[in-house]
Every structure is written in structure tokens, then in C-alpha cells.
TITOR-744400 format. One record per residue (C-alpha): residue number from 1; z, x, y. Coordinates in steps of 0.02 Angstrom, whole numbers. Layout:
N
+-----+--------+--------+--------+
! num !      Z !      X !      Y !
+-----+--------+--------+--------+
! NUM !      Z !      X !      Y !
...
+-----+--------+--------+--------+
This chain:
307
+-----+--------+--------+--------+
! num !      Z !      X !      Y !
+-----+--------+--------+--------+
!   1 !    904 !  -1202 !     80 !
!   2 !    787 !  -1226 !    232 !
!   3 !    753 !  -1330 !    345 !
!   4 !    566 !  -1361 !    354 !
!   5 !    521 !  -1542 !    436 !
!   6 !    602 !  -1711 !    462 !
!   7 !    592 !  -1766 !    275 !
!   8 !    564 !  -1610 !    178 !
!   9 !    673 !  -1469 !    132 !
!  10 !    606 !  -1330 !     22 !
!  11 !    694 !  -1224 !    -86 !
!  12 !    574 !  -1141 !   -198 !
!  13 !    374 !  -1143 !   -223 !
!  14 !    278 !  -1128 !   -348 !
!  15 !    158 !   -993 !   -393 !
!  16 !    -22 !  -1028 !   -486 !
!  17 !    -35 !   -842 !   -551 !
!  18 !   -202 !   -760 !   -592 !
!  19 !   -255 !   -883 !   -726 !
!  20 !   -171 !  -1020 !   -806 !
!  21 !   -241 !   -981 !   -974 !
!  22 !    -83 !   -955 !  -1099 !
!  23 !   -207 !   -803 !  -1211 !
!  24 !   -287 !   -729 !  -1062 !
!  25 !    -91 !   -709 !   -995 !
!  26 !    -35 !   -609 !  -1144 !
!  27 !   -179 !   -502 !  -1114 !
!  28 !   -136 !   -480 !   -948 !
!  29 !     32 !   -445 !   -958 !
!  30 !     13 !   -306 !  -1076 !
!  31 !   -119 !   -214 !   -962 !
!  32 !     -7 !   -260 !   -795 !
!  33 !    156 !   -181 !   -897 !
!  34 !     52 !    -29 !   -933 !
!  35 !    -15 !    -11 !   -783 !
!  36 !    163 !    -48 !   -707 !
!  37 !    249 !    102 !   -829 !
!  38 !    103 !    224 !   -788 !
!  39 !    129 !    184 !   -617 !
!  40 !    313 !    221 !   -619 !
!  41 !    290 !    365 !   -734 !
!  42 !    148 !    455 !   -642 !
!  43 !    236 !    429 !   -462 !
!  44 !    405 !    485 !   -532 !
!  45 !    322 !    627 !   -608 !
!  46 !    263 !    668 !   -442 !
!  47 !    424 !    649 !   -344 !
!  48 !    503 !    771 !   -475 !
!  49 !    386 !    914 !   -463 !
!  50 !    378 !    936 !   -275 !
!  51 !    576 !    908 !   -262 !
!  52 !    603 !   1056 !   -394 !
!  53 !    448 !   1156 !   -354 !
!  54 !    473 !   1300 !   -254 !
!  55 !    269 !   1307 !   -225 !
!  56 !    258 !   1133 !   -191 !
!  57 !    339 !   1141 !    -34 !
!  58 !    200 !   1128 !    121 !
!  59 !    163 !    994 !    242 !
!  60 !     38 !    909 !     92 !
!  61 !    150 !    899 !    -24 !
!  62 !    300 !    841 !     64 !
!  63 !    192 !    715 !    125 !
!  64 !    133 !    685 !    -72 !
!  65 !    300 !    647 !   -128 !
!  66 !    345 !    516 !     20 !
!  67 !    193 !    445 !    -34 !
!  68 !    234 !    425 !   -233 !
!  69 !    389 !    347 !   -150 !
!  70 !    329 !    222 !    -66 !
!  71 !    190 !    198 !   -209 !
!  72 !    327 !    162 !   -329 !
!  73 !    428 !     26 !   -199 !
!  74 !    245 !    -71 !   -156 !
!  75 !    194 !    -94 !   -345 !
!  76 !    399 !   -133 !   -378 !
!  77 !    378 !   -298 !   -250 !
!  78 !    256 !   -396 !   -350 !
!  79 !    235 !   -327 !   -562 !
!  80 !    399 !   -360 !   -611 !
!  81 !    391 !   -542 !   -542 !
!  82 !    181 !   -547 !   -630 !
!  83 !    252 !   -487 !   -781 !
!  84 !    398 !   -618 !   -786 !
!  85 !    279 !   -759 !   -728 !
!  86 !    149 !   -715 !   -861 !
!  87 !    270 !   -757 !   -990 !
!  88 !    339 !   -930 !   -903 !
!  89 !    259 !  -1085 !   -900 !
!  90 !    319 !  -1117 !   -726 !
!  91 !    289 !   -992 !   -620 !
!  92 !    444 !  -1011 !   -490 !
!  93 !    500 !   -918 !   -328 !
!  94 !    637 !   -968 !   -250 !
!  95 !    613 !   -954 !    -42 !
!  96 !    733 !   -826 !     -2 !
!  97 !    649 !   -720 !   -147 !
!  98 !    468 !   -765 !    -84 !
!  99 !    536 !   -711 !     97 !
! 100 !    608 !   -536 !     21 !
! 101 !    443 !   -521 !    -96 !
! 102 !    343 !   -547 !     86 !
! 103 !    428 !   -430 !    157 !
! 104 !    436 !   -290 !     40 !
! 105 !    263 !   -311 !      7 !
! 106 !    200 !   -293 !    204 !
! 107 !    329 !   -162 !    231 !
! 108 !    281 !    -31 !     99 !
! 109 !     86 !    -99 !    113 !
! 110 !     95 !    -56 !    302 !
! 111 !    194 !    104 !    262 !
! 112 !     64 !    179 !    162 !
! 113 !    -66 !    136 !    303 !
! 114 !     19 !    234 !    429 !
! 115 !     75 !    378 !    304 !
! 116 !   -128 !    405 !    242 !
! 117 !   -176 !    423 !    422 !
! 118 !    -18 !    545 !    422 !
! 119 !   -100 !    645 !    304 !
! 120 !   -285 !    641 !    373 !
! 121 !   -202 !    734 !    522 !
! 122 !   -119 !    862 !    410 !
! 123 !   -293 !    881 !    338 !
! 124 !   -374 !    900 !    494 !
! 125 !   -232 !   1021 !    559 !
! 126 !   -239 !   1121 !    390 !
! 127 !   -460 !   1151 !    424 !
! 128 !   -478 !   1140 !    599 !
! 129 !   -338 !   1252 !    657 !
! 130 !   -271 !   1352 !    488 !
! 131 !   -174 !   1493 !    609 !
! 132 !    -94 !   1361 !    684 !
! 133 !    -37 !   1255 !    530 !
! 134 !    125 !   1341 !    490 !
! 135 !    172 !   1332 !    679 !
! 136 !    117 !   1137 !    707 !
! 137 !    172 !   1068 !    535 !
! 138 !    353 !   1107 !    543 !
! 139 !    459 !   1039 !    433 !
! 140 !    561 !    938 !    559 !
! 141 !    411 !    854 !    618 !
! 142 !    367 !    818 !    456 !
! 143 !    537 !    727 !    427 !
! 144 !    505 !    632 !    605 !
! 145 !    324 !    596 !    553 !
! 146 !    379 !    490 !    370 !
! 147 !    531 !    406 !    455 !
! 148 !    407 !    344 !    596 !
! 149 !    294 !    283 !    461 !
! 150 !    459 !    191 !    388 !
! 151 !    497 !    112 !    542 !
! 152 !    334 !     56 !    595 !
! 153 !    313 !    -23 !    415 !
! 154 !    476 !   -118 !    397 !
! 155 !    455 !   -181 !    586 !
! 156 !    274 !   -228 !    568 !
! 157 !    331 !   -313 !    409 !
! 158 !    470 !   -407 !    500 !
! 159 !    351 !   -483 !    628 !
! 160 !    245 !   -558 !    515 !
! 161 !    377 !   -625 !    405 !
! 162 !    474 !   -711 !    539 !
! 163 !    303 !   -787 !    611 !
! 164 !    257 !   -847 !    434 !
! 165 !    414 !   -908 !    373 !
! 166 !    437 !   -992 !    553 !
! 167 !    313 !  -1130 !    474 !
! 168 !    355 !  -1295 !    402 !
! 169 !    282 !  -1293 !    260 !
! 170 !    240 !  -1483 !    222 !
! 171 !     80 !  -1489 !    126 !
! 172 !    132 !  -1409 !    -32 !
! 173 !    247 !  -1303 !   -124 !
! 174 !    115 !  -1203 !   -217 !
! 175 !     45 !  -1059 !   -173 !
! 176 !   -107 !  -1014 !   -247 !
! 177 !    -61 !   -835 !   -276 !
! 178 !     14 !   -728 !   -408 !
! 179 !    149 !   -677 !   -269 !
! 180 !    209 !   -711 !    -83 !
! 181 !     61 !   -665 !     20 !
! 182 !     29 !   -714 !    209 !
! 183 !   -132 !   -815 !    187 !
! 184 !   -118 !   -938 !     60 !
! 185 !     80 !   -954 !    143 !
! 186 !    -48 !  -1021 !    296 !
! 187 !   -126 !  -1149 !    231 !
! 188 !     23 !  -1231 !    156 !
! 189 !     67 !  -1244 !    318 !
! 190 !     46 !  -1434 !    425 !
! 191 !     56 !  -1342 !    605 !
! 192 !    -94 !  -1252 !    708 !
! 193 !    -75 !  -1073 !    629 !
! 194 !   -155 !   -989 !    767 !
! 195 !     -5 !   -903 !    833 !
! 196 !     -6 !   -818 !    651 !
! 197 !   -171 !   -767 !    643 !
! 198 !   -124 !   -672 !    814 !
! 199 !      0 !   -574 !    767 !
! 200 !    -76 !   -525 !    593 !
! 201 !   -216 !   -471 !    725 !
! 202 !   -133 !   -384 !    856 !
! 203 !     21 !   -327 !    742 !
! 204 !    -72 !   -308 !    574 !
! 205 !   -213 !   -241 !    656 !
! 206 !   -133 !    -97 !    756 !
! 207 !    -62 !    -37 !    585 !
! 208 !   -199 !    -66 !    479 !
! 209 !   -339 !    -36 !    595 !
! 210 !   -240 !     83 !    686 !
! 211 !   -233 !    200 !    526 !
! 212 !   -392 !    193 !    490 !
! 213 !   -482 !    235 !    652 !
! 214 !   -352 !    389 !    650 !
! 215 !   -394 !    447 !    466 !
! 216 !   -578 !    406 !    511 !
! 217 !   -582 !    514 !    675 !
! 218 !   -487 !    651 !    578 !
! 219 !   -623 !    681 !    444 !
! 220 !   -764 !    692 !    569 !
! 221 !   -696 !    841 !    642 !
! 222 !   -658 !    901 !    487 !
! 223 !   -834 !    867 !    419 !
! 224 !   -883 !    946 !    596 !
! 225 !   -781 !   1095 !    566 !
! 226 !   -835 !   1122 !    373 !
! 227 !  -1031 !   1107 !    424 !
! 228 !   -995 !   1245 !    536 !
! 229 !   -914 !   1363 !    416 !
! 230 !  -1041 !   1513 !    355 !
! 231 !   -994 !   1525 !    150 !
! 232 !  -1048 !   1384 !     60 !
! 233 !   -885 !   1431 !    -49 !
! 234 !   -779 !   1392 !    123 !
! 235 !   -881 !   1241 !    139 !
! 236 !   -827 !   1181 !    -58 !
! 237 !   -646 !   1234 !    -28 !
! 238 !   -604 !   1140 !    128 !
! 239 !   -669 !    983 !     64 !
! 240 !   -594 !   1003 !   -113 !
! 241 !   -433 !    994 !    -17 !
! 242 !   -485 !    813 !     62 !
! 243 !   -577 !    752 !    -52 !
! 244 !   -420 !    665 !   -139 !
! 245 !   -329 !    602 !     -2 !
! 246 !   -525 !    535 !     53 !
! 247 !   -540 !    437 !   -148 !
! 248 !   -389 !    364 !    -87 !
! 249 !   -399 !    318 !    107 !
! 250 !   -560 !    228 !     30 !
! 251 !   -495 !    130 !    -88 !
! 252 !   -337 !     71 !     -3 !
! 253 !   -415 !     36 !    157 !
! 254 !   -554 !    -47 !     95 !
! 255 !   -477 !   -183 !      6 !
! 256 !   -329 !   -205 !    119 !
! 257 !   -453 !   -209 !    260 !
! 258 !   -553 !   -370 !    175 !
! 259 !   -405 !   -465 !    147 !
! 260 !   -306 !   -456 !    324 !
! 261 !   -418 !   -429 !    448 !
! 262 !   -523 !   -572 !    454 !
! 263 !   -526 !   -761 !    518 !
! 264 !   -455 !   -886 !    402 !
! 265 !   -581 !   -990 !    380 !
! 266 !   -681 !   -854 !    286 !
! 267 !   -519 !   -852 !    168 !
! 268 !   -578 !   -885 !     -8 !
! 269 !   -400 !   -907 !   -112 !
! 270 !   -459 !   -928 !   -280 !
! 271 !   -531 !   -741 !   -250 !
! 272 !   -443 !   -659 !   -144 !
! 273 !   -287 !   -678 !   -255 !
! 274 !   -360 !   -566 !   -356 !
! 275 !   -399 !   -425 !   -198 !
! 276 !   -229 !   -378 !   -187 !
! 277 !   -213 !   -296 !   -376 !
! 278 !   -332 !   -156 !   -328 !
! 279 !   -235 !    -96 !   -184 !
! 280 !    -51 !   -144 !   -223 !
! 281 !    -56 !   -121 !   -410 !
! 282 !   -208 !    -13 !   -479 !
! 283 !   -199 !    107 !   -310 !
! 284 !    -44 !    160 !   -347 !
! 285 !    -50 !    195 !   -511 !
! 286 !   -217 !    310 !   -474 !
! 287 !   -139 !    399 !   -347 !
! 288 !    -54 !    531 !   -427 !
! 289 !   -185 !    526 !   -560 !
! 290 !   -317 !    555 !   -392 !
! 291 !   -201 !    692 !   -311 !
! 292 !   -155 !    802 !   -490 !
! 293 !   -309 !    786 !   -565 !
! 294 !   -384 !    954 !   -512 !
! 295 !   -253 !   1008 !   -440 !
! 296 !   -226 !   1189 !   -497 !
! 297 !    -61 !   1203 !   -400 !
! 298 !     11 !   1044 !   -464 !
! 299 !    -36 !   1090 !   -635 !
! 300 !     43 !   1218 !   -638 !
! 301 !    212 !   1156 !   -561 !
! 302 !    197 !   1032 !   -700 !
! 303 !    211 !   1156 !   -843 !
! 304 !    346 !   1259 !   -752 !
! 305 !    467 !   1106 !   -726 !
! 306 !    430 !   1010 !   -905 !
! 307 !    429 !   1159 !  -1002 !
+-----+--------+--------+--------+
């Protein structure tokens, strides 16, 4: 139980969901719980293949499979608590759980940032210097690179859940969200949230932002180096190679980029609820869908392990 003001303690909110219609809820939860097992399924699949692969085994891949991981823990922080809501008429959190469901949620959200721009710069380092790749993209600093994306998630993460959770939170238990999210967690809020909006600037920012200027600088020397290529059939090849990990930076970025990084005031609740099930449900249940699906290698490695 916490201590929030002089007169109020709070020990749960309350969560408003997508839609408060009882039909449109049955609906959804059977297209959420499919989209939740193909998730699971597709990622696991994944994770499998590359593990037990012997071909499988370069910088990309490696890379693949700590994404599928993390793909699998970010969907994991907010469908099985949808799914559960969608079939209660009360839609409760208790505040320890919304503080874990924060938490989780930031930390594998801001994982993922840093591990796409990760894997811009193995792109870039696979076209721009291919003598060189073997040499650079050791497998040790592969290792470092995915633990320094883990610990620059899970600290981000613990900023902004300390700031957030720092708030008394005297206006109103419910959160007009379908799970734990900083901004609508703001304007329950009867303090000056300034301080907040800061550090989801400066700390949100440098990760989100961050990763994207990265993964953004890496493809224009990549487009730069596959313009100046002679074969038009070099040309296709180097960008078939980026080309999913591209379907992907766009996606993700661009929704998580619209919902964080951005005054308040310009908040819109009712629809940016619904912003955060393209990039921390439906993205990761098209990623290995995205990164397979002409994927001759991974095809392949598919049929040898399965069959």
C-alpha cells in the first residue's frame, strides 16, 4: 500500500480498456489471443532455429534471435493482462502490478530501440566493409553489444518508473488505458509534471531518438554504398538483406516515436491508447513473419530442424 497524499492512499487503479462494449470485447479478445499465440509461436520458432542451426550462426542472426527474445518478453507485459481484462467487468491493477507492468513494458520497449539500431550497424558493417565483417563482428562483441542493449533498457526503464510512480496520484484511480503506460499515469497526477516530461525527454529521448538517428545514419551510407555498386544484381542483393530489418525499424519507430516524444498537451488519450498495439503487440508478432519471409536461409533451417 502507498502512500500518495495527506488523505488518499491507493492500492490499485482501474483500467478503461480499449472499449467498454461487452460484444466488441469478445471479438477482441479472440484476435488479441491469436495474435498473442502467433506471436509466441513465430518468435519461439525463431529462437529455436538459430540456437540449433549450424548456418544460422552470423552476427544477423545472433542478433535475430536476441531480438525474438525480447519480442516475446514486450508483448508478455501487456496481452495476458488485455486478454484477462477483456473477459472482466472490472478491469483492475493492483499498484505494485501496474509498477512491474510499467516497467517491463519501457524496459523491453527501450531494449528493442537500442537492439534495431544494433542491427542497422551490422547492416552497414556487412555492405560497407564486407572484408572486414568477419574481423569487426566478433562474436564477443556481439555478446557485449545485446547485454549493453539490456542494460540501457532496464535502466532507462527504471528512471522513468521511479519519476512516474514518484507522483501522488490524487485525481483519479483510472487510467484511461488498456495497461500501465507513462502518459495517461500523468494526468492522474495533482502535481506540476514537468520534471516527468524531462526525463521522458532527455532519458526517453536519448534511447528512442538516440536509435533512430543511429539506424537512420547507418542506411544512408548504405544506400550511398549500394548506388555506387556497378551490377544492378549487387545493387538488389545488398538491399534484399536490409530491406527487413528497414519494414521493421519503420514500423516500430514510427509509432513509438508519436506516442513519447511529444509535449503533453498534444496527448489525445482516447487515441493514443490504441498507438501502443501496433508497436508492442502487432510488431512483434510480424517480426519473424518480416525477417523469414524470403528468407532462403531461414527456410531452409526451418525444414532441417522440424523435419
Amino acid at each position: 500500500m502507498e502512500y500518495v497524499n495527506q488523505t488518499t492512499w491507493v492500492t490499485e487503479f482501474t483500467l478503461l480498456g480499449l472499449t467498454n462494449n461487452s460484444m466488441v470485447e469478445l471479438i477482441l479478445f479472440g484476435f488479441f489471443l491469436v495474435v498473442y499465440i502467433v506471436t509466441l509461436l513465430g518468435n519461439s520458432l525463431m529462437v529455436i532455429i538459430i540456437t540449433f542451426s549450424s548456418t544460422l550462426q552470423s552476427p544477423m542472426y545472433v542478433f535475430l534471435r536476441g531480438l525474438s527474445i525480447v519480442d516475446i518478453c514486450f508483448t508478455s507485459s501487456t496481452v495476458p493482462k488485455l486478454l484477462l481484462d477483456f473477459l472482466s467487468k472490472v478491469k483492475r491493477i493492483s499498484f505494485h502490478g501496474c509498477v512491474a507492468q510499467l516497467y517491463s513494458f519501457i524496459s523491453f520497449g527501450g531494449i528493442e530501440c537500442v537492439l534495431l539500431a544494433v542491427m542497422a550497424g551490422d547492416r552497414y558493417v556487412a555492405i560497407c566493409m564486407p572484408l572486414r565483417y568477419t574481423e569487426i563482428m566478433s562474436r564477443k562483441l556481439c555478446i557485449v553489444l545485446i547485454v549493453t542493449c539490456w542494460i540501457i533498457g532496464l535502466v532507462n526503464s527504471l528512471a522513468h518508473t521511479v519519476f512516474t510512480f514518484h507522483l501522488p496520484f490524487c485525481k483519479s484511480k483510472v487510467i484511461n488505458h488498456f495497461f500501465c503506460d507513462i502518459p495517461p499515469l500523468l494526468s492522474l497526477s495533482c502535481e506540476d509534471t514537468k520534471i516527468n516530461e524531462l526525463v521522458v525527454y532527455i532519458a526517453g529521448g536519448s534511447v528512442i531518438l538516440g536509435s533512430f538517428i543511429i539506424t537512420i545514419l547507418s542506411y544512408i551510407l548504405i544506400v550511398t554504398t549500394i548506388l555506387k555498386m556497378r551490377t544492378s544484381s549487387g545493387r538488389l542483393k545488398a538491399f534484399s538483406t536490409c530491406a527487413s530489418h528497414l519494414t521493421v525499424v519503420i514500423l516500430f519507430f514510427g509509432t513509438i516515436v508519436f506516442t513519447y516524444i511529444r509535449p503533453t498537451s498534444t496527448y489525445s488519450l482516447d487515441q493514443d491508447r490504441v498507438v501502443p498495439v501496433l508497436y508492442g503487440i502487432i510488431t512483434p508478432m510480424l517480426n519473424p513473419i518480416i525477417y523469414s519471409f524470403r528468407n532462403k536461409e531461414v527456410h531452409v533451417a526451418i525444414k532441417k530442424v522440424i523435419f
